[in-house]
N, C-alpha and C positions, 0 to 999 in steps of 0.2 A: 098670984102664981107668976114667975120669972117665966116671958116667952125662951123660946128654944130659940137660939144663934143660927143665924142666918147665915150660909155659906158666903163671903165676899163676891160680888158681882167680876166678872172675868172684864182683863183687860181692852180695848181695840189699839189693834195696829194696822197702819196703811203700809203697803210694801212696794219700793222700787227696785226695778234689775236693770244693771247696768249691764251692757256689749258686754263685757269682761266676763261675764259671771258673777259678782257681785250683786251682793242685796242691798237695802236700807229698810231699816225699820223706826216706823214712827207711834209711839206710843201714845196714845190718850191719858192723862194722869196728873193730878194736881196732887198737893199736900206737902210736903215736908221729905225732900227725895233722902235724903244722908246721900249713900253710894247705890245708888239706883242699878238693876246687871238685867240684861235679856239672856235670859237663858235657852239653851239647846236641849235636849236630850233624845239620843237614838232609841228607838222605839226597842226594846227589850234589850237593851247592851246595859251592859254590867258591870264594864273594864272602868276606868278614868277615863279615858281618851272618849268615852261615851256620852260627854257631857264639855260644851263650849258654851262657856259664859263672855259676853261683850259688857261691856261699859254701854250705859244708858246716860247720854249726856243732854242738857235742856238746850233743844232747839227753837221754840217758840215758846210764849204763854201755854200753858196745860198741854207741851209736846218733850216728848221726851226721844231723842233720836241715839239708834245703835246702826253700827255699821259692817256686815259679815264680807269684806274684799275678798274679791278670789285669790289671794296670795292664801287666807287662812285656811288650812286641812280642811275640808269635812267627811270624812270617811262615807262611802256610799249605803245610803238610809233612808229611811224615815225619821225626822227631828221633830218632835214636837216642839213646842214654845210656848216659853211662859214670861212672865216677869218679876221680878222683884224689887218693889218700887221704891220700899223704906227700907232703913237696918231693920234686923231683926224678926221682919214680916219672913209670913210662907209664898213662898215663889206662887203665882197666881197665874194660869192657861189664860193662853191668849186667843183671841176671835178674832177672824180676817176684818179690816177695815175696807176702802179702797187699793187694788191691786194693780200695780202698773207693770206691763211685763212686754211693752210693745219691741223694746230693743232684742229682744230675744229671739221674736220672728222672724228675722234677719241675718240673724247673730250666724259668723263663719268665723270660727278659731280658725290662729294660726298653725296650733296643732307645732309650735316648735319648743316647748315644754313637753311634748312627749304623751301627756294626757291630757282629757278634756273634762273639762267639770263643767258642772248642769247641777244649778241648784233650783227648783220651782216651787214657789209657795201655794198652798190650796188646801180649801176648806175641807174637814173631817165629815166623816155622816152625822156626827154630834154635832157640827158647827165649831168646831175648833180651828186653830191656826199652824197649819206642820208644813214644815220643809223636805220634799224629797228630793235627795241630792244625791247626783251620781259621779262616781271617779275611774275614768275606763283610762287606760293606759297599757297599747293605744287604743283608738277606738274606731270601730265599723259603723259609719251614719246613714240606715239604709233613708234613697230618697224616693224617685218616683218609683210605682209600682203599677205594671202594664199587664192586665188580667187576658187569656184566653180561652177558647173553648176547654183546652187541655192542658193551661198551666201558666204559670206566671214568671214575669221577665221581673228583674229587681237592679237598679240601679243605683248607685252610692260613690261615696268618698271616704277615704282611710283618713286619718289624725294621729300622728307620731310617727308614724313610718310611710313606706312606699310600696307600691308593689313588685314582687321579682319575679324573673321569670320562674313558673313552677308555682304563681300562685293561683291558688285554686278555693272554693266554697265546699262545701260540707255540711247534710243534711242529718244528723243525730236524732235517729229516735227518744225521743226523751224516759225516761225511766218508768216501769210501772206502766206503758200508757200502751207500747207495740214492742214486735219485736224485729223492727227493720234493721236495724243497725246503723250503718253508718252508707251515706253515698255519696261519692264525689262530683264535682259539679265542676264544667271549667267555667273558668272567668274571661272575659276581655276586658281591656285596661289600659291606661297607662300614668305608670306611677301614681298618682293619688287616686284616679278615679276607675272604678269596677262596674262591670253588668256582668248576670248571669243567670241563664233560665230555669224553672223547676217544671221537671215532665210531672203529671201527679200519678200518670199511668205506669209510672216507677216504682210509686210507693207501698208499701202495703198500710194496710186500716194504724194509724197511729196517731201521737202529736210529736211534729217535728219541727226540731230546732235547728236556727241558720247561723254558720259560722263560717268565717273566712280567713284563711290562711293566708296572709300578704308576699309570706319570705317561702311558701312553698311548705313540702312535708318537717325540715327541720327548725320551722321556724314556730313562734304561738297562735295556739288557736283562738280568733277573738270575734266574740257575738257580735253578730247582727242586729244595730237597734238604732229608732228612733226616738233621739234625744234633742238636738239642735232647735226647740221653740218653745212656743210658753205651754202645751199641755202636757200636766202631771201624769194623769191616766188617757193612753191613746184606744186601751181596749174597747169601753163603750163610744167614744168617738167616732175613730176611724174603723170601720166597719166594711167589707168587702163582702161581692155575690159568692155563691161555692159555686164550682162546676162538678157537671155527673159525667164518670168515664169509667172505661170498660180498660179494667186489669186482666195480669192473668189469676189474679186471687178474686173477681166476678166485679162487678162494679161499684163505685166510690164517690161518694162526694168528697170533693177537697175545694181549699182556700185558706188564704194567707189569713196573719190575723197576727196584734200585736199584743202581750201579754202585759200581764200587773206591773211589770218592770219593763214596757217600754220595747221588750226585743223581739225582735221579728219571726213568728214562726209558720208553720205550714199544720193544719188538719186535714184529715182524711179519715172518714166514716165510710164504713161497712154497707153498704144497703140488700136489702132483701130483692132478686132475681123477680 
């Protein structure tokens, strides 16, 4: 009896991020390359533009190296990665090797292109190798965050623009979740850099999202988030206390918190009298 075909063993790749935004990928792979390609693909995209194939060119004995510069697109995602290593093979998922992302911790765009891109590689709950990658333009990079008994001060830096007079923050209930609506929040600043405080004794029970207006009410509204270092998911990471406080809607627990994507929002629960 002919055993049953064994699924091909998945690729390793090691990854390096340059200051720039830029990646490197180093493939594991021996045999008979023909045109070797690392391939992209956005996590549920459908279009063309949902799929960036690189050239896999031989770097060492059994290394195959591709190279994603930040000059190349990558539209803001999830990118899985695969490889394909011979002609004519099935593109094969790739597994994290060694991840090098020290330059990243550091990393301060110029921010005179207009937009910032943030590419970070990291492992799947499968164990697989995806790139999530973001294209804000411009973008709000919230930095430290100073907790108190009744609310939190937030301080940051703009990328592609300035501040003008009449810029201001803005607190957005998010959908489905309360029904606060909208609250304005002033900022101090000058030109690139912002602080601004959140009362939570403002708020009523919801989840709220933080955005900043740089150019004032006729200008775009742009999220608040951290993005400028190497971790992909900051939600189970960066983790903050809630504070309890008396509304005129009865009292609430609230505290900041940074969501699946990185941007900074505010909670606030209901509690029972």
């Amino acid at each position: 009896m002919t055993p049953p075909l064994q699924p091909a063993a998945p690729l390793r790749a090691d990854c390096i991020g340059d200051s720039a935004g830029g990646l490197t990928f180093d493939v594991a792979a021996h045999g008979d390359f023909g045109t070797p390609l690392l391939i992209l693909r956005r996590r549920e995209g459908e279009s063309v533009g949902d799929t960036v194939s690189l050239p896999l060119a031989p770097a060492a004995e059994g290394r195959l190296r591709a190279a994603l510069p930040s000059s190349v697109a990558l539209p803001e995602g999830r990118w899985d990665a695969y490889a394909r290593v011979s002609d004519g093979d099935q593109p094969r998922r790739l597994v994290p090797g060694v991840t090098d992302l020290r330059s990243l911790a550091d990393r301060t765009p110029s921010g005179l292109l207009g937009h910032v891109a943030v590419r970070i590689p990291y492992a799947t709950r499968q164990g697989n190798l995806t790139v999530r990658s973001w294209l804000r333009a411009p973008h709000a990079e919230a930095g430290e965050l100073r907790l108190t008994d009744d609310g939190a001060s937030v301080r940051g830096r703009v990328y592609g623009t300035q501040l003008a007079p009449g810029a201001h923050a803005e607190l957005r209930t998010r959908p489905g979740t309360g029904e606060g609506g909208v609250r304005r929040l002033e900022v101090a600043g000058d030109r690139t850099e912002f602080g601004f405080s959140v009362p939570y004794a403002a708020l009523e029970p919801g989840e709220w999202d933080l955005w900043l207006r740089p150019a004032g009410d006729p200008g775009p509204a742009v999220r608040v988030a951290r993005l400028l270092d190497d971790v992909a998911d900051k939600h189970p990471v960066l983790t903050y206390p809630r504070a309890r406080v008396e509304t005129r809607h009865g009292p609430v627990e609230a505290g900041p918190y940074y969501t699946r994507d990185n941007d900074l929002s505010v909670s606030v629960t209901a509690l029972r009298r």
